[in-house]
N, C-alpha and C positions, 0 to 999 in steps of 0.2 A: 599333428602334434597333440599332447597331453593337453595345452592350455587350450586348445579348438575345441575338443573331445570336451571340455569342462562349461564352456561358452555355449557350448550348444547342447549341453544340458540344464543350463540354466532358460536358456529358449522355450526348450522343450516342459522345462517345469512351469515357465510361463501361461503355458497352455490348461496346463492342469487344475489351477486353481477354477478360474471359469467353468471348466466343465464339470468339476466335484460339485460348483456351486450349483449350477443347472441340476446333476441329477438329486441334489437334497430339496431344492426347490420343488422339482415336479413330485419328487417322494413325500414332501409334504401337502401337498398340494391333493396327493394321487391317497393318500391312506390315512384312515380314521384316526384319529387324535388317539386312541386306548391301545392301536397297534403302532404306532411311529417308533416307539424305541424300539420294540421288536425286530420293526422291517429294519431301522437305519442299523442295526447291530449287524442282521443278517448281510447288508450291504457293506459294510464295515468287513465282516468275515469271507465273504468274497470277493474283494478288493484286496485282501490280504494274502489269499489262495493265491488269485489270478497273477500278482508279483513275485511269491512266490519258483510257481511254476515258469513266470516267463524268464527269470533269472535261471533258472534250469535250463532252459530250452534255451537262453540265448548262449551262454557257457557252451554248451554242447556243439550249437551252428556255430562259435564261433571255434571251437575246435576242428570241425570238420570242413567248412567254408571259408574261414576269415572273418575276421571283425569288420574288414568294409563290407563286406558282401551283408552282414549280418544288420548293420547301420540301413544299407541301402535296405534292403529287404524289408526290416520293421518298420523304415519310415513308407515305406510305400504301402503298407501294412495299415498303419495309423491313420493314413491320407485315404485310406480306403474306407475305412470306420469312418471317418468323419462325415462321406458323401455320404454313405449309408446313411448316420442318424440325419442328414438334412432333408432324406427321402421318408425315412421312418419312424420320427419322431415326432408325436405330434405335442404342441401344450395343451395342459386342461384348460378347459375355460373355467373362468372364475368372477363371479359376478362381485362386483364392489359391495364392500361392508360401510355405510354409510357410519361415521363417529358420531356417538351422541352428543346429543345438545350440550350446548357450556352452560355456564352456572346463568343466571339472572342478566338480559343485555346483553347476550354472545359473546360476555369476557369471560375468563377463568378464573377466581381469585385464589393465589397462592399466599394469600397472607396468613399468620397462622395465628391470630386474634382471634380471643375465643368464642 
């Protein structure tokens, strides 16, 4: 039914947020501060392709196949992807940024007395 079909897109966006969050993480993590907009823009514009396209293509399969066929198929599609990045993804390593020292005593003073 329509409200299932709706429920488990809401699942499936579940899923999304985490992994957006992942690859901005590593893109930060991965590229120099003076190219980040650059690169996040370019990721931005091929996240937007790749939707694009896959709304074509799934239209299409789901003309020629069915909608369940086309359900089953990109979920086992995604479940595929995901083994993949657990094999080939790897994280940067990132050595800790120790915070400077506090003000006088290791407190902070926030008072604003001049």
């Amino acid at each position: 039914t329509f409200s299932f079909i709706i429920a488990m897109g809401f699942v499936v966006g579940l899923g999304l947020v985490p992994a957006q969050s992942g690859v901005a993480t590593m893109m930060q993590m991965a590229v120099p501060d003076l190219k980040r907009g650059r690169v996040g823009s370019s990721l931005n514009a091929f996240s937007t392709a790749a939707s694009l396209i896959s709304m074509a293509f799934a239209a299409l399969m789901g003309d020629l196949i069915g909608l369940r066929t086309v359900y089953v198929v990109f979920g086992l599609f995604i479940c595929l992807a995901g083994l993949l990045c657990t094999r080939l993804v790897v994280e940067p390593k990132v050595q800790a940024v120790e915070a400077p020292p506090a003000a006088a005593g290791g407190k902070l003073d926030i008072s604003q007395e001049g």
